[in-house]
BAPAGU-987854 format. One record per atom (N, C-alpha, C, CB): residue number from 1; residue in one letter; y, x, z. Coordinates in Angstrom, 2 decimals. Each point is the difference from the previous one (the first is absolute). Glycine has a CB too. Example, Ala and Ser with C-alpha at 12.3 -4.5 7.8 and 13.67 -1.06 7.14 Angstrom:
<recs>
REC   domi   nudren         Y         X         Z
REC      1        A     -5.69     13.19      7.80
REC      1        A      1.19     -0.89      0.00
REC      1        A      1.20      0.90      0.00
REC      1        A     -1.17     -1.89      1.25
REC      2        S      2.22      1.54     -1.97
REC      2        S      1.19      0.82      0.06
REC      2        S      1.09     -0.77      0.73
REC      2        S     -0.63      1.18     -2.15
</recs>
This chain:
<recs>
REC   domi   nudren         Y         X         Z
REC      1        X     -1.17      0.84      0.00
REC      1        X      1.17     -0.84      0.00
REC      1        X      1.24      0.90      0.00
REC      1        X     -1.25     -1.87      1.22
REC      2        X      2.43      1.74     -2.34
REC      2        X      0.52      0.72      0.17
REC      2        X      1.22     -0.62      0.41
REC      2        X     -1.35      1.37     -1.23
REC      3        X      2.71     -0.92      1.24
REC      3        X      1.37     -0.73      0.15
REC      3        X      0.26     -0.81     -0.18
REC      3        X      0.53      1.00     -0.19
REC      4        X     -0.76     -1.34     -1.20
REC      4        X      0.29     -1.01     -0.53
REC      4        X     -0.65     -1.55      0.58
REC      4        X      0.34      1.91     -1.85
REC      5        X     -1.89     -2.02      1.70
REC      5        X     -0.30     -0.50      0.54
REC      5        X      0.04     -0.23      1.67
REC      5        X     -0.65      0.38     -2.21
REC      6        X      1.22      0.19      2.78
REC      6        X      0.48     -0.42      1.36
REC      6        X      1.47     -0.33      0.24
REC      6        X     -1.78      1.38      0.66
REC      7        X      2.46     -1.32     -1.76
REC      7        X      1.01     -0.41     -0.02
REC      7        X     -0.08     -1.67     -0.43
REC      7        X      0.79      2.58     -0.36
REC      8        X     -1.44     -2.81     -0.84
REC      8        X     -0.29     -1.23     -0.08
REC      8        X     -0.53     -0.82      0.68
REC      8        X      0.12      0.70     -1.34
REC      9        X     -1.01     -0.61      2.29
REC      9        X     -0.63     -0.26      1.27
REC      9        X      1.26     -0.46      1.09
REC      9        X     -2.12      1.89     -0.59
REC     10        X      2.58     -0.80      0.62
REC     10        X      1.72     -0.40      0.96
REC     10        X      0.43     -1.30     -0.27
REC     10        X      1.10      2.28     -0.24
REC     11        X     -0.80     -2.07     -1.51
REC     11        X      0.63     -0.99     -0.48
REC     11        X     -0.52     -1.08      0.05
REC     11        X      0.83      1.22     -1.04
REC     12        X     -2.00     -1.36      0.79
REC     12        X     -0.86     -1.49      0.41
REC     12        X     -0.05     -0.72      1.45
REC     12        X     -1.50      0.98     -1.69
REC     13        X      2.25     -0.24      2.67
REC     13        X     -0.11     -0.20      1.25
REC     13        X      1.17     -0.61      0.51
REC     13        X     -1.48      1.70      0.10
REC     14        X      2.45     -1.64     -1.20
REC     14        X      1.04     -0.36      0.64
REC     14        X      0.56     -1.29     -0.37
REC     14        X      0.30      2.22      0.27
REC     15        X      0.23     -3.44      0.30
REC     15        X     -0.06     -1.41      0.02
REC     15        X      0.77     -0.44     -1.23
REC     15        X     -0.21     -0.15      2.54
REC     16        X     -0.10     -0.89     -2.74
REC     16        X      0.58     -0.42     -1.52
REC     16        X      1.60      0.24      0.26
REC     16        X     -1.99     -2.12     -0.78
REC     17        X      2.73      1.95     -0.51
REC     17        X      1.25     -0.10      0.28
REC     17        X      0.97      1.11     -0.03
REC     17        X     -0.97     -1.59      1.07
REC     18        X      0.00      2.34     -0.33
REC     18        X      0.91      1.76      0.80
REC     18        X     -0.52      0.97     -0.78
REC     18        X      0.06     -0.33      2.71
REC     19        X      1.05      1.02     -3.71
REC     19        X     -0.38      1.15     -0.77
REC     19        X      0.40      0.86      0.87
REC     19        X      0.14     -0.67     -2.24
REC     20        X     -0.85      2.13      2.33
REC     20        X      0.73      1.06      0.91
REC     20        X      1.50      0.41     -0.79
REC     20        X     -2.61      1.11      0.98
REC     21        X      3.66     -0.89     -0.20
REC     21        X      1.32      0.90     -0.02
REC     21        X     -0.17      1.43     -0.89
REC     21        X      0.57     -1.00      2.54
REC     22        X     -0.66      1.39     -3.12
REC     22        X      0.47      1.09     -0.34
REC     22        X      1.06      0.99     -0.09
REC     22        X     -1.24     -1.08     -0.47
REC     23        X      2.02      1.77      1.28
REC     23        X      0.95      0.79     -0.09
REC     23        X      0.03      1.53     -0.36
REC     23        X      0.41     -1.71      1.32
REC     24        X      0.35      1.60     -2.50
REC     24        X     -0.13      1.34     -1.24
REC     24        X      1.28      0.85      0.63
REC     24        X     -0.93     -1.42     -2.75
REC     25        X      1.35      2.39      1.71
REC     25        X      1.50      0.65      0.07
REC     25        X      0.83     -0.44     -0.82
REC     25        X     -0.71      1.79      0.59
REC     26        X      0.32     -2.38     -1.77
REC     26        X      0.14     -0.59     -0.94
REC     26        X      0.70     -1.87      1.08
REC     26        X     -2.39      2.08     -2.10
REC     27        X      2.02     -1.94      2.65
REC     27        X      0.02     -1.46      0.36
REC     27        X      1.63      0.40      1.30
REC     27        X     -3.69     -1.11     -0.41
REC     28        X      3.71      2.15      0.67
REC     28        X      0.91      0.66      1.26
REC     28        X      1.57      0.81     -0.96
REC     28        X     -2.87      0.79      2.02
REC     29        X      2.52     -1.24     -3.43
REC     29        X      1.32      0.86     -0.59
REC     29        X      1.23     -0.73     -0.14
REC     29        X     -1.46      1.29     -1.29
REC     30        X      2.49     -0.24      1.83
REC     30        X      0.95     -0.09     -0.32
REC     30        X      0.34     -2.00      0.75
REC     30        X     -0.39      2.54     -2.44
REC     31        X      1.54     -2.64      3.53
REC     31        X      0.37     -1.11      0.47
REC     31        X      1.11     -0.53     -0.89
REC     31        X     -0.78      0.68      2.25
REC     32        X      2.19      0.25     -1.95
REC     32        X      0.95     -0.38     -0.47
REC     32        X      0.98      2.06     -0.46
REC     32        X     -0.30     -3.40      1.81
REC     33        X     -0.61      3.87     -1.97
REC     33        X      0.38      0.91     -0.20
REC     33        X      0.57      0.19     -1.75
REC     33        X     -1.56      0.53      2.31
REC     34        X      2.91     -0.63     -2.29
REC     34        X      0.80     -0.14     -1.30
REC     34        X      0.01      1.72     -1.02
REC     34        X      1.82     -2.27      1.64
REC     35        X     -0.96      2.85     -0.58
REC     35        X      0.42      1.32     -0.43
REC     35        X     -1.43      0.99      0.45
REC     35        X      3.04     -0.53      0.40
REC     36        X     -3.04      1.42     -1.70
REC     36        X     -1.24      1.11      0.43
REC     36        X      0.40      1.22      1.14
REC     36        X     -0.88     -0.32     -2.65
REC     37        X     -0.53      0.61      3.21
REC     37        X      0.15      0.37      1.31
REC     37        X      0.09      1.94     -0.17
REC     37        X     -1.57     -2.71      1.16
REC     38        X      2.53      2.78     -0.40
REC     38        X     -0.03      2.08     -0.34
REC     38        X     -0.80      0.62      0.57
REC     38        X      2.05      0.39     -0.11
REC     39        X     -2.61      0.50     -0.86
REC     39        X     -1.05      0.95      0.79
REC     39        X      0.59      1.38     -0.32
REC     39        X     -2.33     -1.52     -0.23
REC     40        X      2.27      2.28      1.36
REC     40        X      0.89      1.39      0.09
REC     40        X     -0.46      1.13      0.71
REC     40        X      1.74     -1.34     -0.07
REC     41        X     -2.03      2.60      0.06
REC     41        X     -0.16      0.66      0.68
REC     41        X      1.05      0.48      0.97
REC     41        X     -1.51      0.14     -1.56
REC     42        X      1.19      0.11      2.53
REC     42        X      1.05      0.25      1.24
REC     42        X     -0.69      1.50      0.70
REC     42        X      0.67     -3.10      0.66
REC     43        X     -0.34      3.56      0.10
REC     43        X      0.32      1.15      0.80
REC     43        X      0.16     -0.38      1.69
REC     43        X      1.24      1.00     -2.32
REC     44        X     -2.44     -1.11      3.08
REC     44        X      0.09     -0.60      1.26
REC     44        X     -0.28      1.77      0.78
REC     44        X     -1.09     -3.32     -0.48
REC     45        X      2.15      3.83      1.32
REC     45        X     -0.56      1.09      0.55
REC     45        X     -0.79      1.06     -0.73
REC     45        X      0.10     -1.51      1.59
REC     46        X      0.31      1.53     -2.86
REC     46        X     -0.68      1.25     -1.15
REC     46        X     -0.96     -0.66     -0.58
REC     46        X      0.23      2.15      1.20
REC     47        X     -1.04     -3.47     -0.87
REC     47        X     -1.20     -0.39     -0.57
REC     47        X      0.51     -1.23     -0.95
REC     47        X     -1.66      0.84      2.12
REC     48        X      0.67     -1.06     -2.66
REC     48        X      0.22     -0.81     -1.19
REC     48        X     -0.44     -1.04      0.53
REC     48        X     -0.17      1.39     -1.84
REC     49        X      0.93     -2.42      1.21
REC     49        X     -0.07     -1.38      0.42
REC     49        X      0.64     -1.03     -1.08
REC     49        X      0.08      0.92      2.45
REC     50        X     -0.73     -2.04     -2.64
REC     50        X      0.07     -1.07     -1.12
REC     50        X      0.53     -1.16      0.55
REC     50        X     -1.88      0.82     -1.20
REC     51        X      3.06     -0.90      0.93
REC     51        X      1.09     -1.31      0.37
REC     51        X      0.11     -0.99     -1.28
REC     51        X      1.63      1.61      1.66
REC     52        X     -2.08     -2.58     -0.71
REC     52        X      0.26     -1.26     -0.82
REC     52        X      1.00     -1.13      0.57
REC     52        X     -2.34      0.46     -0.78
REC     53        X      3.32     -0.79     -0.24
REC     53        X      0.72     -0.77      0.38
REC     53        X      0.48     -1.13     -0.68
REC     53        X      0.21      1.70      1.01
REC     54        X      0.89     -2.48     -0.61
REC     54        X      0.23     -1.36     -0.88
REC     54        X     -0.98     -1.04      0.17
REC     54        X      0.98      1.31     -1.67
REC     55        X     -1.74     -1.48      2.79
REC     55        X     -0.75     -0.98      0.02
REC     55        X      0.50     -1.50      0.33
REC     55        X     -1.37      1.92      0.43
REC     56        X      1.31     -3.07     -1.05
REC     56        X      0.00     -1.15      0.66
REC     56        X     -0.47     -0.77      0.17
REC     56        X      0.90      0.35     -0.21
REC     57        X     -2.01      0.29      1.17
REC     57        X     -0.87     -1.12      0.69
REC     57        X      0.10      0.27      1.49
REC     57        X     -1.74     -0.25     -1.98
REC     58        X      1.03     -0.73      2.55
REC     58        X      0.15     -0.26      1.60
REC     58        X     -0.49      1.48      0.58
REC     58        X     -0.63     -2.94      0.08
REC     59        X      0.84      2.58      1.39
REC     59        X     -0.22      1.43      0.79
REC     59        X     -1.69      0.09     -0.34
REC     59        X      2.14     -0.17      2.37
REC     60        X     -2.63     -1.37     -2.10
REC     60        X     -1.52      0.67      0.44
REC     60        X     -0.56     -0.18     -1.60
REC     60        X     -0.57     -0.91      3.11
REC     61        X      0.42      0.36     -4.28
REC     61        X      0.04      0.41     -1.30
REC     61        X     -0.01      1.62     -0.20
REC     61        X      1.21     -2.25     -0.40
REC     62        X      0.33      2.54      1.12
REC     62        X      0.07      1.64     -0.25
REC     62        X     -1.25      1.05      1.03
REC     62        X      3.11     -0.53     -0.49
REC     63        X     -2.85     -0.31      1.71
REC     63        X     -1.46      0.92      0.07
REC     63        X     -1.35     -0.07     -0.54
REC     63        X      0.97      0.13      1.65
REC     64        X     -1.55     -1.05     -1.84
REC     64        X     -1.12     -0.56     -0.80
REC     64        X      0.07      1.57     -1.59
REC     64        X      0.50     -3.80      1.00
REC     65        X      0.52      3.30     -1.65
REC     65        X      0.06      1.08     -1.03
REC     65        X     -0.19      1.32      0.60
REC     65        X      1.50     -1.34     -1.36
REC     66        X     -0.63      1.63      2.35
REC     66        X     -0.09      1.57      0.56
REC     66        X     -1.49      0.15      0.40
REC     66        X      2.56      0.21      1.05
REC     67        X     -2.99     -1.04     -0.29
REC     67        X     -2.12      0.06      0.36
REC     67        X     -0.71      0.55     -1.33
REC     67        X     -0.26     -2.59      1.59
REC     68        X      0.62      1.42     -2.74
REC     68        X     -1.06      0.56     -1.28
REC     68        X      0.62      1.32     -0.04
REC     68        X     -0.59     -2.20     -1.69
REC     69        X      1.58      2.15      1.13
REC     69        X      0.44      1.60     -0.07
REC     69        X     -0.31      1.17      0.51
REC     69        X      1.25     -1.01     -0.23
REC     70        X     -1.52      1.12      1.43
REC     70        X     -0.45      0.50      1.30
REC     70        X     -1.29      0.65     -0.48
REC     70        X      1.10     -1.82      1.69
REC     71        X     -1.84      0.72     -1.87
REC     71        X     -1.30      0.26     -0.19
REC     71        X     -0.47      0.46     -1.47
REC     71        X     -0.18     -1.62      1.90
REC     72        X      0.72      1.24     -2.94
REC     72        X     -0.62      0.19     -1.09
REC     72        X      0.90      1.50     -0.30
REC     72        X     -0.80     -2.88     -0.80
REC     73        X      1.20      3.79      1.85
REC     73        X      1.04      0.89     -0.42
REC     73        X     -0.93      1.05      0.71
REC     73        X      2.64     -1.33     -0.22
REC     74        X     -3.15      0.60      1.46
REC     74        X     -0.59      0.67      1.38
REC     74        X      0.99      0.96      0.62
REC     74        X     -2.38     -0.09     -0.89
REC     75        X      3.53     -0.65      1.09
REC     75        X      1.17      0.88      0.32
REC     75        X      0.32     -0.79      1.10
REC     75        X      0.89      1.02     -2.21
REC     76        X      0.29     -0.45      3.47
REC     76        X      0.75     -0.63      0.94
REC     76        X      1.34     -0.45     -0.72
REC     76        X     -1.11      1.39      1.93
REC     77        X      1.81     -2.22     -0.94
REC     77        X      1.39     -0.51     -0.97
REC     77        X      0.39     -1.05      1.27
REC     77        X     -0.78      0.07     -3.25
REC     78        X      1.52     -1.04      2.32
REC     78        X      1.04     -0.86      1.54
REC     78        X      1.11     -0.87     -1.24
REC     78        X      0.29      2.62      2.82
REC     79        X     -0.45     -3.62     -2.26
REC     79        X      0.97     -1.35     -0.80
REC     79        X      1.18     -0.34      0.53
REC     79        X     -1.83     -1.08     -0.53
REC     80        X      2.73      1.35      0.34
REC     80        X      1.35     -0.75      0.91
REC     80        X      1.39     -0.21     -0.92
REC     80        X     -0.86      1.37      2.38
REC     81        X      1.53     -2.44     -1.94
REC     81        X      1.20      0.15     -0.69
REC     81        X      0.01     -0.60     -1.53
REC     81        X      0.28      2.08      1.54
REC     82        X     -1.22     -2.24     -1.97
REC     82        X     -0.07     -0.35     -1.68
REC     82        X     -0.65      0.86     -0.80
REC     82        X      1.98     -0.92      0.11
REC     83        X     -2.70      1.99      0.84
REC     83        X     -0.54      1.41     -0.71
REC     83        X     -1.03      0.08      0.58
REC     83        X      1.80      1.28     -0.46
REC     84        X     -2.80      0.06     -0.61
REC     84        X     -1.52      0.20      0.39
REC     84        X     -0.36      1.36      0.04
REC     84        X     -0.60     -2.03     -0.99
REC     85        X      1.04      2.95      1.80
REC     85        X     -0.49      1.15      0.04
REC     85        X     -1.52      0.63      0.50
REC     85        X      2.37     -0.20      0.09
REC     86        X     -2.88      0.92     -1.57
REC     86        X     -1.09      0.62     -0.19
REC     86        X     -0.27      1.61      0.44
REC     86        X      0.13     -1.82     -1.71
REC     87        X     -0.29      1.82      2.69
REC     87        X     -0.23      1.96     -0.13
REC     87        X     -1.17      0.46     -0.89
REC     87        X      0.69      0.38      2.56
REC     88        X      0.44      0.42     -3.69
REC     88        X     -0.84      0.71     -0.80
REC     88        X      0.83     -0.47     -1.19
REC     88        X     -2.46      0.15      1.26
REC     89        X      1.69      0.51     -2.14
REC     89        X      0.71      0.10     -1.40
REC     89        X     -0.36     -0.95     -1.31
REC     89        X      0.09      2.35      0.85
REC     90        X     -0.46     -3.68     -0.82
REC     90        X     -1.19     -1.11     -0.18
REC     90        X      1.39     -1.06     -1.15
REC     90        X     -2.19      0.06      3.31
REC     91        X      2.49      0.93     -3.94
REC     91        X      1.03     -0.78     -0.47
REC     91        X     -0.82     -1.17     -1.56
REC     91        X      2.23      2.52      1.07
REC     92        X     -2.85     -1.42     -1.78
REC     92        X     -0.68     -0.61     -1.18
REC     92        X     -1.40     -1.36      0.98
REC     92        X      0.48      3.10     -2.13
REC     93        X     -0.92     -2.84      3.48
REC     93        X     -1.02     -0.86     -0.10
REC     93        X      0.86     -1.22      0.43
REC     93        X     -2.20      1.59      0.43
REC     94        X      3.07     -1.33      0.39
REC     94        X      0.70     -1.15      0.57
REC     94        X      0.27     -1.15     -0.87
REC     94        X      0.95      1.56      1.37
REC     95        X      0.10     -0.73     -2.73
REC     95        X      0.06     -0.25     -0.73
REC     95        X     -0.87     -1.02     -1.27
REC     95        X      1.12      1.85      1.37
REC     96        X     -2.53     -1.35     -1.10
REC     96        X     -1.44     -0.92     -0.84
REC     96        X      0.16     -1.13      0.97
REC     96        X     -2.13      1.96     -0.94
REC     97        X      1.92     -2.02      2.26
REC     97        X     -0.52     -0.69      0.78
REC     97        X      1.21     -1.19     -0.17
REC     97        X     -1.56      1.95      1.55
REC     98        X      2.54     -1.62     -1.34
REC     98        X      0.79     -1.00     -0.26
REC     98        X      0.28     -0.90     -1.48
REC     98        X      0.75      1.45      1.89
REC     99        X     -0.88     -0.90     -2.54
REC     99        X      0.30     -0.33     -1.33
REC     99        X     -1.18     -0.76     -0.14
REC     99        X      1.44      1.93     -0.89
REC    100        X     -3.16     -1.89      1.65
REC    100        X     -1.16     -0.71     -0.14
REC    100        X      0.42     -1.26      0.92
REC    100        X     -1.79      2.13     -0.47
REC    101        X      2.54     -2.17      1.71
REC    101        X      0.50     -0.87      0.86
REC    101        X      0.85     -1.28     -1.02
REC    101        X      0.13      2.20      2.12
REC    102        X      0.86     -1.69     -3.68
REC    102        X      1.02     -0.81      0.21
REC    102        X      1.19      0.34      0.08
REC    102        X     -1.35     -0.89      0.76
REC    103        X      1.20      2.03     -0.09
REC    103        X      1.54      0.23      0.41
REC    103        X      0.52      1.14     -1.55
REC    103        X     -0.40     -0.11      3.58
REC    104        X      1.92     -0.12     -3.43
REC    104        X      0.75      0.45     -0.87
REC    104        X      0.28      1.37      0.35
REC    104        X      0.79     -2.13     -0.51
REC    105        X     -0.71      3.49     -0.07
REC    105        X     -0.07      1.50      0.37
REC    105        X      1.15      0.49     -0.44
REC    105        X     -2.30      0.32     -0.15
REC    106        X      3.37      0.60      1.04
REC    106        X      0.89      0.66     -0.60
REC    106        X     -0.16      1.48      0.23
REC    106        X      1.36     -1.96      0.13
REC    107        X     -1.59      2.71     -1.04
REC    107        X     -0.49      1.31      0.59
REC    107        X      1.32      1.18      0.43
REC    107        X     -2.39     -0.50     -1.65
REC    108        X      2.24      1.22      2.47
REC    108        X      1.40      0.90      0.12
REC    108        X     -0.99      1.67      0.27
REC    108        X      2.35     -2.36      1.53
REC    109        X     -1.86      3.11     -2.33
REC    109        X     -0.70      1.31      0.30
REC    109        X     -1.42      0.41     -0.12
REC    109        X      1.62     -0.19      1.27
REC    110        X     -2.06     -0.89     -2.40
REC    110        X     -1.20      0.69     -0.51
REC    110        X     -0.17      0.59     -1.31
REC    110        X     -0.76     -1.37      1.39
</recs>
């Protein structure tokens, strides 16, 4: 029995009526975000660091984005203010990741 079939099994289990939810990234893009968002390299204490700014979405929206980021970077970082700072130099992936999100890209210094 492989996946599949236990997935369908799931699906047979569950009461008429009620399809499961699915939530994509695709489904999480872009709220009301008009103008494209800057991605920049910065200079934090000699180290390199990837500032993003121009965001307009809510505080916790903005952290939610900073989490994926976080992780698909495997970097530390911190959300505040309308901005998303990345430690490290992650300018081109940030860059994919967002542009796969939805969001609009303005590049500065690549």
């Amino acid at each position: 029995m492989d996946w599949r079939d236990k997935l369908g099994a799931m699906k047979a289990d569950l009461p008429e009526g009620e399809e499961p939810v699915v939530v994509s990234q695709e489904n999480k893009s872009k709220g009301k975000q008009k103008e494209p968002i800057r991605i920049e390299l910065d200079k934090r204490k000699g180290k390199p660091a990837t500032l993003l700014s121009e965001f307009q979405e809510s505080d916790d929206e903005l952290k939610e984005i900073a989490k994926l980021l976080k992780v698909k970077c495997s970097s530390g970082g911190s959300s505040r203010d309308g901005e998303i700072l990345i430690q490290g130099d992650f300018r081109k992936k940030i860059a994919e990741i967002l542009l796969d999100l939805g969001y609009k890209v303005k590049r500065i210094n690549f």
